[in-house]
N, C-alpha and C positions, 0 to 999 in steps of 0.2 A: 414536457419534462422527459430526459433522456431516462432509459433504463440501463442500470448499473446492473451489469454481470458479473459475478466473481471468474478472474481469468483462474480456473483453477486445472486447465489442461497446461503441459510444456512443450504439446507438438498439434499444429492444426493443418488438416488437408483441406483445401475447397475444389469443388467443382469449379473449374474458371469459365466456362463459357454456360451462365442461367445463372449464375450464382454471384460471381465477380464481375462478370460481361453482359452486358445485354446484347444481344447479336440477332438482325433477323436475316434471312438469307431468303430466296425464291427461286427458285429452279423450275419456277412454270414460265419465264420470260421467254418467249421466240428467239430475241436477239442471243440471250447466251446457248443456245441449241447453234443455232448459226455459228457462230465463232467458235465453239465446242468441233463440229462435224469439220469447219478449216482446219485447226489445232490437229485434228485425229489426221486428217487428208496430209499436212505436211509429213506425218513419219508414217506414210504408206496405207493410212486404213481409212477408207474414203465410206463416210456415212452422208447421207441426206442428212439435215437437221433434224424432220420428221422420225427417219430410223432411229437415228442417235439417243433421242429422247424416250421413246416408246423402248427399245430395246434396255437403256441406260435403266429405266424405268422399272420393267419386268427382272432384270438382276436383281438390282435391290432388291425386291420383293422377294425373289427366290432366297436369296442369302439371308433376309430376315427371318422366311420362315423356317427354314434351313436352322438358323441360330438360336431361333426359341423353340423349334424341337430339342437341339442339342439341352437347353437350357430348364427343357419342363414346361415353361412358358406360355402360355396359349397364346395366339394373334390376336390382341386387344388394342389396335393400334398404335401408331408409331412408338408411344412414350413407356407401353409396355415391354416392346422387345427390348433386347440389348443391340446394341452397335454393331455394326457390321466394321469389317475392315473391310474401305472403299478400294483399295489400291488390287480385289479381287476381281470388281467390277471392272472398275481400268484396265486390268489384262486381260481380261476374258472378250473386252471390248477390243482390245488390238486384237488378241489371237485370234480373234472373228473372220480378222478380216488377212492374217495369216503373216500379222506383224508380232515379234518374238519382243515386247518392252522390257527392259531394263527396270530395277527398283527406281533410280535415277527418273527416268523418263514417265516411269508410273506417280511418282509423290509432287512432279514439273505439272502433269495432266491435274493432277489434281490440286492444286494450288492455283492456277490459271481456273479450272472449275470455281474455287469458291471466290476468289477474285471475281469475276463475272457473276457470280449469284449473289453478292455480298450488299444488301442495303443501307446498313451501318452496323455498326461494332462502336460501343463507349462503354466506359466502365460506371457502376449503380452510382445512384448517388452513396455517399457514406465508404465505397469498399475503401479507398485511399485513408480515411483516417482511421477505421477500425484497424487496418491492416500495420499502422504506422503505432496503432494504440498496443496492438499485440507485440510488437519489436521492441516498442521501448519497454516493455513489462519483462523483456528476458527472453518473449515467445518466441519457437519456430514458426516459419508459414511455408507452406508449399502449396502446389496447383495442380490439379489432374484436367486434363484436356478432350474430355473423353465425346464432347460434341461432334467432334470432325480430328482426324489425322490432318487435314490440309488446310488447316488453320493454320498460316506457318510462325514459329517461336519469335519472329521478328513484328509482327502485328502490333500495333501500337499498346494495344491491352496490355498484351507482355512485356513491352517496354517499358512503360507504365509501371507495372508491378513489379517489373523487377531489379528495381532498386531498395521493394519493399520487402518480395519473400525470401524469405532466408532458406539454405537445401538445411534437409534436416540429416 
């Protein structure tokens, strides 16, 4: 038997990617460090796959903990900190190697990043008709994307929904 909510909000936000999406991604695969370190080598910054990853790796971490100092935060694992903006990591990764990226060429880097890490992406079961259930009752819907920057707005998820979520 379904449970009946009263819809008594007139604006709803979701997290879209855990919440609307299920998404898993791996970034320990060999192959995407490879094609990562070509990708970086075509606009001038020539990593081993090995450096790539190991350095790609140690950023993060820096910027995470970086970000949950700013935040109060302690290092409690991924799911504690907050988000990094990846596209610091991307620069810092070309300017390593004394290449000057473009916002352009930094959000290209990383959209080919999660393309290559990307295992599947589908939406829960249910989000489509909740989502369709809220529309017809009057509701706003909208989505915060706050899993990855390089998820790009064209991803089928999004396509998907966005015939459903309404801007508020």
């Amino acid at each position: 038997m379904k449970t009946q909510l009263p819809l008594t909000y007139e604006n709803y936000i979701f997290d879209l990617y855990g919440t609307l999406v299920d998404i898993h991604t791996d970034e320990s695969l060999p192959e995407l460090w490879k094609k990562m370190s070509l990708f970086y080598g075509y606009y001038g910054a020539r990593y081993t796959p090995d450096e790539l990853r190991m350095t790609w790796n140690a950023l993060t971490e820096h910027y995470r903990q970086e970000a949950a100092k700013y935040t109060g935060r302690a290092a409690q694992g991924y799911e504690a900190n907050p988000e990094i903006d990846l596209t610091r990591v991307i620069h810092t990764l070309y300017s390593r190697k004394g290449v000057t990226a473009s916002r352009e060429l930094a959000v290209h880097t990383g959209h080919f990043f999660r393309v290559l890490s990307t295992e599947y992406i589908r939406l829960y079961d249910g989000t489509v008709p909740m989502l369709e259930r809220l529309r017809a009752n009057g509701k706003k819907s909208g989505c915060s994307r706050t899993h990855s920057a390089f998820l790009p707005n064209t991803s089928f998820a999004c396509w998907t929904l966005s015939t459903i979520l309404t801007a508020s």
